[in-house]
C-alpha positions, 0 to 999 in steps of 0.5 A: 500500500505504502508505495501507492501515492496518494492523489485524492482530491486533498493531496497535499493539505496536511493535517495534524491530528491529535484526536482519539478512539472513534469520532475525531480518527473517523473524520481524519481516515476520510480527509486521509481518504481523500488524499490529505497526509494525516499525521496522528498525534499519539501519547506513548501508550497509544490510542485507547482504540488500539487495546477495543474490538477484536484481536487475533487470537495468538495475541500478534495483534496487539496494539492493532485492534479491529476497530483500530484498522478500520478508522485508522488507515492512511495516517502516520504514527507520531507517538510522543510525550506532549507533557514534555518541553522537548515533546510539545515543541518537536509537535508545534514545529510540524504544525508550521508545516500543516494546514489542519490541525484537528482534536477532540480534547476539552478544551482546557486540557488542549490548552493547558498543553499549549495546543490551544487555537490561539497559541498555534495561530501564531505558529500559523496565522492561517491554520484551520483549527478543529476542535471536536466537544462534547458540547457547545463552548457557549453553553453551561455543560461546555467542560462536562466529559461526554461519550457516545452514550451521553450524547445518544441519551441527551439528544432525544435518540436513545427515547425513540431508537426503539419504538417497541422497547419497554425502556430508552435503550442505545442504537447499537452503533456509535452513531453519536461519535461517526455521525459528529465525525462526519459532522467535522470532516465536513466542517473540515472541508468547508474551512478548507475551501474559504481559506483557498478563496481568501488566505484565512485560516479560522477556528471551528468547533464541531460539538456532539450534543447539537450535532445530534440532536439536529440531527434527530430533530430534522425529522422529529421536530413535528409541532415543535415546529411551529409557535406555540407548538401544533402538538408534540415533537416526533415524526408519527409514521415512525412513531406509531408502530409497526415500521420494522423488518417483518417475517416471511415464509422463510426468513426477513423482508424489509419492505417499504411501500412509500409512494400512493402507487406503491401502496395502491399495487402492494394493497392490489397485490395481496387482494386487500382492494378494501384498503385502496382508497387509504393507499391513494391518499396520503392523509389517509396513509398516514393516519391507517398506517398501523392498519396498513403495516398490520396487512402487509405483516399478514401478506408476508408470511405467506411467501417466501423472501424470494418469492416477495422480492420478485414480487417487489421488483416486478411492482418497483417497491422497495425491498430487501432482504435482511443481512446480518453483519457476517453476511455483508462481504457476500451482499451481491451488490458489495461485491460487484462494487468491490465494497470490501478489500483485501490488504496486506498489514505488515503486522497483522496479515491478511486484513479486510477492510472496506473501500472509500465508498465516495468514488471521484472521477478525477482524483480517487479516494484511495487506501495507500497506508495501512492503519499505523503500528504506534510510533511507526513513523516516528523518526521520519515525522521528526525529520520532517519536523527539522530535527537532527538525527541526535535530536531525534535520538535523545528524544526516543532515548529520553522516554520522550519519543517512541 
């Protein structure tokens, strides 16, 4: 991989990344993705995500864990202690160098290190300084620790993630930190572009608790909306029950008829014509979904998932049926995009991993790194940094570098 050269739509930006564990490494690995060379800034012990997710099991993988490789890949490895004199400033002379420098910290710990935007603004007046919180900096919870769990119950989610629950519950996913994570990349790029037009670099800061709950709320916001408030917040088709995947004859569909035509074809098709006049009207759809949905759960057990998705083809109605996590790499469309990828790891072998799934015409989105070994590049981060060999070496020697 390594002897690829990356020529993504952002070769040549350099970001400087010092963030951790899943949400600020996410928007990093896409910037990665699109060609930028991501420096990821590790404490000597190394990210905390390297020890979380699945190992090998003859332990030849430490440090080099699942969740590591897919969120890591096309960055470099800088493993140094910034408590240090010597560690703070070896970093501070690579971000004259960068155009990014991008961190999820509190924002007193970033600036208690003198990593803070003001004090590397005059290292580099025209930087784009991304910050990642847990919550606004203008607000009264801006210093209080958060984590995915924290944010998916204190933006509404973990209330309706499950309709059919007794009790709130956690989707079971860390979409607080990839939606966030997605959230910066693209807060990223778009600081990126306004200093291409005017020479400005600028502080930005991605917080998670607004993120999600815009997030939530861009569907869910219902008579909130509106002042005073036109009845309760929450979208009732998805509220209301009976939106989920449904039993066939042999197995799961999920099956969404969305349209008047779809649902008139659908009602048509398993000899339900009492329920066309609902099905043409979308008041009417909405206000009988229940009953809808309790129809089409009857009609699917009576065929098989092949047999519905023929059905669902013939008729243009969305469908699908239900994959589980270890059937994804034999999804028929993954495979025929090439969804998934086979690489050789240095330190770990065989490895699968998923490709950038946003395809470029001009400049590729492409893996040209494998996820880093801690302190892999060390020595030649520090070189680019200016350092002489025997500063280097008094460094690694000194516990300050590894």
């Amino acid at each position: 991989m390594e002897k690829t050269t990356a020529r993504g739509p952002l070769a040549g930006v350099r970001v400087i990344d010092m963030t951790a564990v899943v949400l600020g490494p996410l928007a990093t690995q896409i910037l990665g993705d699109y060609g930028a060379d991501v420096i990821k800034i590790e404490p000597l012990e190394g990210d905390l995500m390297r020890a979380n997710g699945a190992q090998k099991a003859d332990g030849s993988t430490a440090g080099l864990s699942s969740i590591f490789l897919a969120i890591n890949r096309n960055k470099r490895s800088l493993a140094i202690d910034l408590k240090k004199d010597e560690g703070r400033a070896a970093v501070r002379k690579l971000v004259r160098g960068a155009d990014v420098f991008a961190h999820n910290m509190r924002v007193e710990a970033v600036e208690r290190l003198g990593f803070g935007y003001a004090a590397l603004r005059a290292e580099k007046p025209d930087l784009v300084y991304c910050v990642a919180t847990g919550f606004g900096q203008d607000g009264p919870d801006r210093a209080r620790p958060a984590f995915d769990d924290v944010i998916q119950a204190a933006s509404g989610l973990a209330s309706i993630a499950n309709v059919y629950a007794e009790r709130p519950d956690y989707v079971s996913s860390l979409i607080a930190d990839k939606t966030t994570g997605l959230a910066l990349c693209n807060a990223v790029l778009a600081a990126l572009f306004h200093r291409q037009r005017t020479g400005e670099g600028q502080y930005v800061e991605t917080p998670m608790l607004e993120t999600m709950a815009a997030f939530v709320l861009a569907e869910h916001m219902g008579g909130m909306t509106f002042e005073p408030r036109e009845g309760t917040a929450g979208y009732a088709r998805l509220m209301q029950g009976g939106r989920r995947p449904m039993r066939t004859k042999d197995g799961w569909l999920a099956l969404l008829p969305y349209t008047a035509e779809h649902w008139t074809a659908f009602v048509s098709e398993i000899d339900r014509l009492d329920l066309v006049p609902i099905a043409t009207d979308r008041i009417a759809r909405n206000k009988h979904i229940q009953e809808l949905y309790g129809a089409m759960r009857d009609a699917l057990e009576r065929r098989t998932t092949d047999e519905w998705m023929a059905t669902c083809d013939r008729l243009d109605i969305p469908a699908t049926r239900l994959y589980g996590l270890d059937d994804l790499p034999d999804h028929p469309h993954l495979k025929a995009t090439g969804f998934f990828e086979t690489h050789d790891h240095p330190a770990v072998g065989k490895i699968r991993l998923t490709r950038p799934p946003t395809k470029f015409e001009k400049t590729p989105a492409t893996i040209t790194r494998h996820a880093p070994r801690l302190g892999e590049h060390t020595r030649e981060l520090l070189r680019e940094a200016g350092l002489q060999e025997e500063e280097i070496a008094a460094l690694i020697e000194g516990g300050v570098a590894r």
